[in-house]
C-alpha positions as CSV (number, residue, x, y, z in Angstrom):
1,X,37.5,-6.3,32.5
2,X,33.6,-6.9,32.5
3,X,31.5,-9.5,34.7
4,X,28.2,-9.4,34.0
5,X,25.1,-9.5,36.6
6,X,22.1,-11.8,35.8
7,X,18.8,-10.1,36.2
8,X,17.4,-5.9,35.1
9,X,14.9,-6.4,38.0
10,X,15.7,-4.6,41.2
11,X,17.2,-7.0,43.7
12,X,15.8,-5.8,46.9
13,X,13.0,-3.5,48.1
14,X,13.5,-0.5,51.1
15,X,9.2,0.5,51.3
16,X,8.5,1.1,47.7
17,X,11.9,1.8,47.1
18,X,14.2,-0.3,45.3
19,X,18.0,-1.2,44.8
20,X,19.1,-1.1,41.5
21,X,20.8,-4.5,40.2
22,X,23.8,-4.5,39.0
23,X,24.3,-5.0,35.2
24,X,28.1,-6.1,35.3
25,X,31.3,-4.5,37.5
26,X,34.4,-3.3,35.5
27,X,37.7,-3.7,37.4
28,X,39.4,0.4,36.8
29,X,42.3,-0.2,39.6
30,X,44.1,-3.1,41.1
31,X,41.5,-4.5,43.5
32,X,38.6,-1.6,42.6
33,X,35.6,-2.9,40.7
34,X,32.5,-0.2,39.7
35,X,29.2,-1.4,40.0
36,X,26.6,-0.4,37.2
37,X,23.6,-0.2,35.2
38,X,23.5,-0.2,31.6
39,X,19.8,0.2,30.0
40,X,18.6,1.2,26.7
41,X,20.3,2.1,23.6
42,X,20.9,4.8,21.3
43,X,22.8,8.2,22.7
44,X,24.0,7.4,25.5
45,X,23.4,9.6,29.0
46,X,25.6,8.8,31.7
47,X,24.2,9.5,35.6
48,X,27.0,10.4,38.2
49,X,25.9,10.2,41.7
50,X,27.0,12.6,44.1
51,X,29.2,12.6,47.2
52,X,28.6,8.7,49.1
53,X,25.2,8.3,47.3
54,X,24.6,5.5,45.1
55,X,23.7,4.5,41.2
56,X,20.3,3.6,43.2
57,X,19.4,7.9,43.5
58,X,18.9,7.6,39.7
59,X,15.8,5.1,39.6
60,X,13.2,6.6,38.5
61,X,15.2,7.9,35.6
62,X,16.3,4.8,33.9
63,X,13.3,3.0,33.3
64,X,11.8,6.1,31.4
65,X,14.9,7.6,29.9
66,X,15.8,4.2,28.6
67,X,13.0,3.5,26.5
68,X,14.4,7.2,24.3
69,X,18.2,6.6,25.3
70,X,21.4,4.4,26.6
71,X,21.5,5.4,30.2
72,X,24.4,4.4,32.4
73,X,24.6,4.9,35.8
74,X,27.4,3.5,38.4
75,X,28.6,3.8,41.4
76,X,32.2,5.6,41.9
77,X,35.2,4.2,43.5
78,X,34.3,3.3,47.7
79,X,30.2,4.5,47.1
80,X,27.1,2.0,46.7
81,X,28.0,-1.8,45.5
82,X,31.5,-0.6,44.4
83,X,35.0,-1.5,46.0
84,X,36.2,0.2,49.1
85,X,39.6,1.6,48.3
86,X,41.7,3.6,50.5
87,X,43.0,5.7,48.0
88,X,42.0,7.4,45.0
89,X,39.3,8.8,47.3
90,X,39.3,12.1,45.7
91,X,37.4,13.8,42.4
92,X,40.0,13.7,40.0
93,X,40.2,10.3,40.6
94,X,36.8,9.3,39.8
95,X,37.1,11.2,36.4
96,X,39.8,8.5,36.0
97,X,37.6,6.1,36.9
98,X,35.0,7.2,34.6
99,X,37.0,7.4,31.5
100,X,38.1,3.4,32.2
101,X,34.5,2.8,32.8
102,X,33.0,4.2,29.8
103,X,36.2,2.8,27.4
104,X,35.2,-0.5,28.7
105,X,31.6,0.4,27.8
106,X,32.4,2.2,24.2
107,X,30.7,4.7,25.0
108,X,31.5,7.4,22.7
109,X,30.3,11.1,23.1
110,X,28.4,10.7,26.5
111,X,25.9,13.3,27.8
112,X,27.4,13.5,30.8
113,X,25.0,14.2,33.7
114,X,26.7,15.3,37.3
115,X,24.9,15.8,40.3
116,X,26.5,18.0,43.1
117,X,29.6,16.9,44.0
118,X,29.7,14.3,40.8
119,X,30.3,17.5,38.7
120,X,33.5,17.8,39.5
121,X,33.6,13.5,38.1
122,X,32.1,14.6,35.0
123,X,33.8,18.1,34.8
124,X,37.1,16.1,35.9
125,X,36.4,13.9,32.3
126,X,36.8,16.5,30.1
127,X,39.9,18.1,32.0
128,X,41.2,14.6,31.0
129,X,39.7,13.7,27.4
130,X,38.6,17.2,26.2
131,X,35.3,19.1,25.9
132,X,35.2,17.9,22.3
133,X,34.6,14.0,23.7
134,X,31.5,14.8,25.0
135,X,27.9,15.2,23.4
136,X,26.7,17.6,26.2
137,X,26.9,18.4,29.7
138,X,24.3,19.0,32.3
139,X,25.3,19.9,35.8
140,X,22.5,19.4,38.5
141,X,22.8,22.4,41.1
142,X,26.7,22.5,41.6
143,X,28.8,25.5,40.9
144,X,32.0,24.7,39.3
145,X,34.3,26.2,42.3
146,X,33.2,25.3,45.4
147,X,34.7,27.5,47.7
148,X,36.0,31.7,46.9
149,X,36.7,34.2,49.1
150,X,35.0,36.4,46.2
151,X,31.8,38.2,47.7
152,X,28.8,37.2,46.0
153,X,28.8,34.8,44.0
154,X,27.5,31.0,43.7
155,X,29.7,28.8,45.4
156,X,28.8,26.1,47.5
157,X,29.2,27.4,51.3
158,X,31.5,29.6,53.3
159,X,34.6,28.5,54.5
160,X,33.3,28.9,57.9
161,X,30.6,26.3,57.3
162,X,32.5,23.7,55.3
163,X,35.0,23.2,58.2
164,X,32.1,23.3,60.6
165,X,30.7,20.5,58.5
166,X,34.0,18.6,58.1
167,X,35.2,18.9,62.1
168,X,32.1,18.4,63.5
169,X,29.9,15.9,61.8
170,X,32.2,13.8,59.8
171,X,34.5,11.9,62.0
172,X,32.2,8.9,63.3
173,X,29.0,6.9,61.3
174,X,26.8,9.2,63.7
175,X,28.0,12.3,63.3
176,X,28.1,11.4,59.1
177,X,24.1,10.5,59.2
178,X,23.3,13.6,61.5
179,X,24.5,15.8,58.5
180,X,23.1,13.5,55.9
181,X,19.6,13.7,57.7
182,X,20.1,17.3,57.6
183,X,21.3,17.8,54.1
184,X,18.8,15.7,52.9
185,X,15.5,18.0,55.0
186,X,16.8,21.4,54.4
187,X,18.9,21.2,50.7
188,X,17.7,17.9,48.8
189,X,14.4,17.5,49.2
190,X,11.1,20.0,49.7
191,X,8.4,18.2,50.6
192,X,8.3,16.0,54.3
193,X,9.8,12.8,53.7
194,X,8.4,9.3,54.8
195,X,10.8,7.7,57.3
196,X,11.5,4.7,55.7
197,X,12.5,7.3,52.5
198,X,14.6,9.1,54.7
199,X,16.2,5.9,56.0
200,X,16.5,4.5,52.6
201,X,18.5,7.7,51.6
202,X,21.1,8.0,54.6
203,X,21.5,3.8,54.1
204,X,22.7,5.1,50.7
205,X,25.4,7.2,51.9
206,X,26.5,5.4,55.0
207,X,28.2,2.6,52.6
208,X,30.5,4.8,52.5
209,X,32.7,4.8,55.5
210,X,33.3,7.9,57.5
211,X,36.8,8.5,56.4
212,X,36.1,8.4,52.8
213,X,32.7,10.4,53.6
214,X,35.7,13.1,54.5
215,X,38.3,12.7,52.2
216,X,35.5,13.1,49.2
217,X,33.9,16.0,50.8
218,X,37.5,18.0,51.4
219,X,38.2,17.0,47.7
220,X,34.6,18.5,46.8
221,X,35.5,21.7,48.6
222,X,38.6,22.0,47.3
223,X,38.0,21.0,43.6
224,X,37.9,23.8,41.1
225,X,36.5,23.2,38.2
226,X,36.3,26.6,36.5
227,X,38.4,26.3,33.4
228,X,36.3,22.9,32.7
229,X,32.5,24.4,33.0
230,X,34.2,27.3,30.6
231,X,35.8,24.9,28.0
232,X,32.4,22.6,27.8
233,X,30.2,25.3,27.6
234,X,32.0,26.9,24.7
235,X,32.2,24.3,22.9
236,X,29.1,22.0,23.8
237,X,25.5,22.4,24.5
238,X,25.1,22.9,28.7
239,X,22.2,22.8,31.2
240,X,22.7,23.4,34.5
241,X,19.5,22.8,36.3
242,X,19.3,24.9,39.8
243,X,17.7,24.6,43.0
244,X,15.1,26.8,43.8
245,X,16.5,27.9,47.9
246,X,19.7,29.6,45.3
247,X,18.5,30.2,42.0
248,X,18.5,34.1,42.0
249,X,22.6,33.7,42.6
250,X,23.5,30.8,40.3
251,X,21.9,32.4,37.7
252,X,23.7,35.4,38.1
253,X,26.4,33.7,38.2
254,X,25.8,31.9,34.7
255,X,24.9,35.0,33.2
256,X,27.9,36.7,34.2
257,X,30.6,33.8,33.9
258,X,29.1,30.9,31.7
259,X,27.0,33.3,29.5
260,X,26.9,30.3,26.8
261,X,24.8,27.6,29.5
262,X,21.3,27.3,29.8
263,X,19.7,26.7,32.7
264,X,16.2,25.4,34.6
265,X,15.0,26.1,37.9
266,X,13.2,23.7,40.2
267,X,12.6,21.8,43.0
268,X,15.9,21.2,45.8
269,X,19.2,20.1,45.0
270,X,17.3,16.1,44.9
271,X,14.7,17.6,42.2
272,X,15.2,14.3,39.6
273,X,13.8,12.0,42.4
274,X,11.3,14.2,43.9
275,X,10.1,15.7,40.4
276,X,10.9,12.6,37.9
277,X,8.5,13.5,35.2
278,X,9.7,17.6,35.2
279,X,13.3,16.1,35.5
280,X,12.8,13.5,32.6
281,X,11.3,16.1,30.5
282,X,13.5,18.5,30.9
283,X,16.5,16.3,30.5
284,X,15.0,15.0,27.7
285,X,13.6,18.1,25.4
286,X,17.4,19.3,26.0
287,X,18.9,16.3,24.2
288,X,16.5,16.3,21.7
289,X,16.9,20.3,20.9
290,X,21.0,20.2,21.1
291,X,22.2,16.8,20.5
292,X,22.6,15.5,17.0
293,X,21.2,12.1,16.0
294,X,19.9,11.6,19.6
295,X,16.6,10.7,18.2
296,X,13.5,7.7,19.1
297,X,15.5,4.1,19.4
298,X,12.5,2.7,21.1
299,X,8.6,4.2,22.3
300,X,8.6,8.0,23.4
301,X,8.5,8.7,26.8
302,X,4.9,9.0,28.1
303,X,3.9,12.4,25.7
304,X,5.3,15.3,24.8
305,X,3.7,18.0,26.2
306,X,6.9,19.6,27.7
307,X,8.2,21.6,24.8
308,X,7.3,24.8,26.1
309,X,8.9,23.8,29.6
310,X,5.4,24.0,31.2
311,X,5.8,21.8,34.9
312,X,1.7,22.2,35.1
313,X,1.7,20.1,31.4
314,X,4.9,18.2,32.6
315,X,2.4,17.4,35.8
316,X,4.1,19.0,38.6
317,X,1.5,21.6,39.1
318,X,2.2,23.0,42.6
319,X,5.4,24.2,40.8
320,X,4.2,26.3,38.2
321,X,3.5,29.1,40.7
322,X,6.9,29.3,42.4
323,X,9.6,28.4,39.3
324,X,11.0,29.8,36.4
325,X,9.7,27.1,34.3
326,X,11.5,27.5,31.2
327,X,15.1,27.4,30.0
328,X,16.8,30.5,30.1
């Protein structure tokens, strides 16, 4: 089931920050509805936010992207404009959701694009439909696991500081924007935020009630993923692009246990809104390289100077200095 919104403007403004509108909800449970954005056409890429952020993360990717591509973005079951469930409140269950949200759609061999804890969404799809029903997959900063008790190796915190996290902070709407104010200033983003962007981001998040805030980030830490990452990167073109504050780790990780990935390093785990044009580019010159018939629908994004991977041609210059700025 499909009802459609009215208008591709944004609806509301936060500074110069916008909410996305809505391009139509699709009913995937009895009483759940996802909200989302549909822009574009040709190969369709499909943004998955991460854990209680919304669709409205993902702005300043779908006006450029969809000039080039279909882009979808949405967001999951009890985040953003979507329906407050109180169940299903887990990562499995949004790969469910996804798979009735792109049917709906027809969309047929997505790049799938997870960020963080939306991995495990977009890994969770092809644990459910197969690596072969994907065109690629591209994994912003999340290792598969989450949790190991393996010395080492890239996972996404000790066990000692995800129940820190999950006792301590997430019980009450205060204690859930104290972490997100702190995840945002020391993991997501580099440079010192604006206020009103800071409190544009943590209004994001807090739509999702504390309890679900919990029960998704225990299903994060819990999820394992492994097998997934392993079957898709056999079989399909993979980018995982990394954070810079781990980078030396996860790659060694990729080298070691997805040898067949590629992967870019930049920015903070937020890199594709505080670097749009690297992120774009790099998103981009990956599609174009891997994925068949994902050619020009409409005009080019803005040049295309980023072939050799370059952040000081891709306009990002304070980067070049610090990054690996090429696929490896």
């Amino acid at each position: 089931m499909i009802s459609k919104g009215t208008s591709h403007m944004a609806s509301m403004e936060f500074g110069h920050l916008s909410s996305l509108k809505e391009d139509g909800r699709v009913a995937v449970a009895p009483g759940v509805e996802l909200s989302y954005v549909d822009r574009g056409a040709g190969q369709a890429i499909v943004l998955i936010p991460g854990w209680t952020f919304s669709k409205n993360v993902f702005e300043k990717q779908i006006g450029p992207l969809s000039k080039k591509y279909r882009v979808i973005t949405y967001d999951p079951r009890s985040q953003g404009a979507s329906s407050q469930s109180p169940e299903g409140n887990d990562y499995l269950s949004h790969a469910e959701d996804l798979v009735k949200l792109l049917d709906t759609l027809e969309v047929k061999q997505p790049v799938l694009v997870g960020w963080a804890a939306g991995c495990h969404t977009s890994l969770g799809y092809v644990k459910l439909k197969g690596a072969q029903a994907v065109a690629a997959h591209v994994s912003i900063d999340k290792p598969p696991r989450s949790l190991s008790f393996e010395k080492d190796i890239w996972v996404e915190a000790s066990l000692e500081e995800v129940s820190a996290v999950h006792t301590l902070y997430l019980r009450d709407v205060r204690g859930h924007a104290q972490y997100l104010r702190h995840y945002i200033e020391t993991v997501l983003i580099q440079r010192n935020l604006e206020f009103h962007e800071l409190s544009w981001m943590i209004a994001q998040a807090l739509k999702t009630p504390p309890l679900v805030a919990a029960q998704l980030f225990a299903s994060c830490m819990f999820s394992d993923d492994l097998a997934s990452a392993i079957a898709v990167s056999r079989a399909r073109p993979t980018l995982y692009i990394i954070a810079q504050h781990w980078a030396e780790k996860a790659q060694r990780y990729l080298r070691t246990i997805l040898p067949e990935a590629k992967s870019v390093v930049f920015g903070g785990r937020m890199m594709f809104w505080e670097y749009p044009e690297a992120f774009n580019r790099v998103l981009d010159e990956f599609i174009q390289h891997n994925v068949r018939n994902a050619g020009v629908t409409n005009e080019e994004i803005s040049d295309d100077r980023f072939g050799n991977h370059s952040f000081h041609d891709a306009g990002v210059q304070s980067l070049e200095r610090r990054v690996t700025n090429r696929f490896i």
